[in-house]
C-alpha positions as CSV (number, residue, x, y, z in Angstrom):
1,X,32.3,114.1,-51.3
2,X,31.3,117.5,-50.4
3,X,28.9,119.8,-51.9
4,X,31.6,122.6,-50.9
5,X,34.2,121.0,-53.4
6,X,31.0,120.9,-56.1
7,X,30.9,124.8,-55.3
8,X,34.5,125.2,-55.7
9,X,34.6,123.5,-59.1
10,X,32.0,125.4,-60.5
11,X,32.8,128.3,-59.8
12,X,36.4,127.8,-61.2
13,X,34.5,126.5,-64.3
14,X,32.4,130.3,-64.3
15,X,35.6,131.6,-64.0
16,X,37.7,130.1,-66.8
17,X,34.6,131.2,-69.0
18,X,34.8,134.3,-68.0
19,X,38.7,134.5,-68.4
20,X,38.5,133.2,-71.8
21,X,35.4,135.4,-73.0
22,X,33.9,131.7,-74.2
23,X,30.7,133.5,-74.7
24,X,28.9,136.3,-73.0
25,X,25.4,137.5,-71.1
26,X,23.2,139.5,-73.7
27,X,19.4,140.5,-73.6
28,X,17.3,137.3,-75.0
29,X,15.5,138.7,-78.2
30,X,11.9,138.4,-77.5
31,X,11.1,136.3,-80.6
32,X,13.9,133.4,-79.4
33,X,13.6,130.7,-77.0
34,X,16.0,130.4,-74.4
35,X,18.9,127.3,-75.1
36,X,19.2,125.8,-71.6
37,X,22.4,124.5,-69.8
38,X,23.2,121.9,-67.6
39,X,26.5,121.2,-65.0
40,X,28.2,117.9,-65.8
41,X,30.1,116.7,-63.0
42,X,33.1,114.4,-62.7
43,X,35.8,113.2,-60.1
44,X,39.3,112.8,-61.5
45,X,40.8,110.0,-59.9
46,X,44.6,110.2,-59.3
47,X,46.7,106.4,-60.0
48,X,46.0,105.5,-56.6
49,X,42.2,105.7,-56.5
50,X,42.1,108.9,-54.3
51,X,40.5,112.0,-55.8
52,X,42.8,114.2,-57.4
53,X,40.1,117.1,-58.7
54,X,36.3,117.8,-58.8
55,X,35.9,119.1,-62.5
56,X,32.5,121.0,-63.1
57,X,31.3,121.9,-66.7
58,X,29.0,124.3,-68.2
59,X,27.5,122.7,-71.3
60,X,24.8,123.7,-73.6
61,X,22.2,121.9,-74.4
62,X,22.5,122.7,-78.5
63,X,20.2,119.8,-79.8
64,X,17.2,122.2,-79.0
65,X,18.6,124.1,-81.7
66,X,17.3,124.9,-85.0
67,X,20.0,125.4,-88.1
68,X,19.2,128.6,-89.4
69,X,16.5,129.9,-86.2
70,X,18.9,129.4,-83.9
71,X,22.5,129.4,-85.2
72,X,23.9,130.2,-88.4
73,X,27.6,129.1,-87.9
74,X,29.1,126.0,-86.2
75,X,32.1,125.5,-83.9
76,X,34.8,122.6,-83.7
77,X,36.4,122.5,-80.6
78,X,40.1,123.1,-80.3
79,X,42.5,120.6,-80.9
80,X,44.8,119.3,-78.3
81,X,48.4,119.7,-78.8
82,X,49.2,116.5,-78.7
83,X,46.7,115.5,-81.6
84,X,48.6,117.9,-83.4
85,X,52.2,116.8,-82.7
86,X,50.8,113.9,-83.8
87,X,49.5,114.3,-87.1
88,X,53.0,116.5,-87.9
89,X,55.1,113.0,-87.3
90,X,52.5,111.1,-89.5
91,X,52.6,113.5,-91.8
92,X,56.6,113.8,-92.0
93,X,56.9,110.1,-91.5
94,X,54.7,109.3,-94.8
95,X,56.4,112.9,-96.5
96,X,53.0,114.4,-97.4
97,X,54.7,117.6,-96.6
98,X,53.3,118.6,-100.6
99,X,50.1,118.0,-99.4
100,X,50.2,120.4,-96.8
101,X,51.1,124.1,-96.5
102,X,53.7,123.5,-93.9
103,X,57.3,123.3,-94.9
104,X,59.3,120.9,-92.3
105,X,62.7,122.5,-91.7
C-alpha cells in the first residue's frame, strides 16, 4: 500500500472533523496537560479481498484523563440507524410501546 493513500485518508478524516465541528483548536490553559492523539489505521477489504478504502482515524487518547481535572461531562457516541430500527421492531413486537414515549401509528 502506499503512504499517498495513508495521506489521502487522513486528510479526509481532518476534513469530516472539520465539517462536523467534532471539536475545535483552542489555547491550552497553562495549568492543563495536553491529552494526546493518535491515527488508527485500517484497510477495508471489499468481498473479494481487494481494498475497497483506506480509513484513517483521529482518536483521543482519554484514559490520561482525570474526572473532574480534566472533563466534567461524558459523551456516548451516536447510534447507528440500524440499532435504532432495531430496537423500534423489538419494542413493537413485545408492545412496550407504554414503556416508551413514542406512540407507533
Amino acid at each position: 500500500m502506499n503512504n499517498q493513500n495513508w495521506m489521502i485518508a487522513m486528510k479526509e478524516e481532518l476534513s469530516m472533523i472539520e465539517k462536523n465541528k467534532t471539536w475545535i483548536l483552542v489555547e491550552r490553559p497553562r495549568n492543563r496537560k495536553v491529552i494526546r492523539v493518535k491515527w488508527v489505521y485500517r484497510t477495508k477489504p471489499n468481498v473479494d479481498g481487494s481494498i475497497n478504502k483506506n480509513k484513517a482515524r483521529l482518536v483521543v487518547k482519554g484514559y490520561n484523563q482525570i474526572f473532574g481535572m480534566d472533563y466534567l461531562d461524558t459523551f456516548a457516541p451516536a447510534a447507528r440507524l440500524d440499532t435504532i430500527r432495531l430496537l423500534l421492531v423489538v419494542a413493537t413486537q413485545k408492545d412496550l410501546r407504554h414503556y416508551m414515549k413514542i406512540d407507533f401509528q
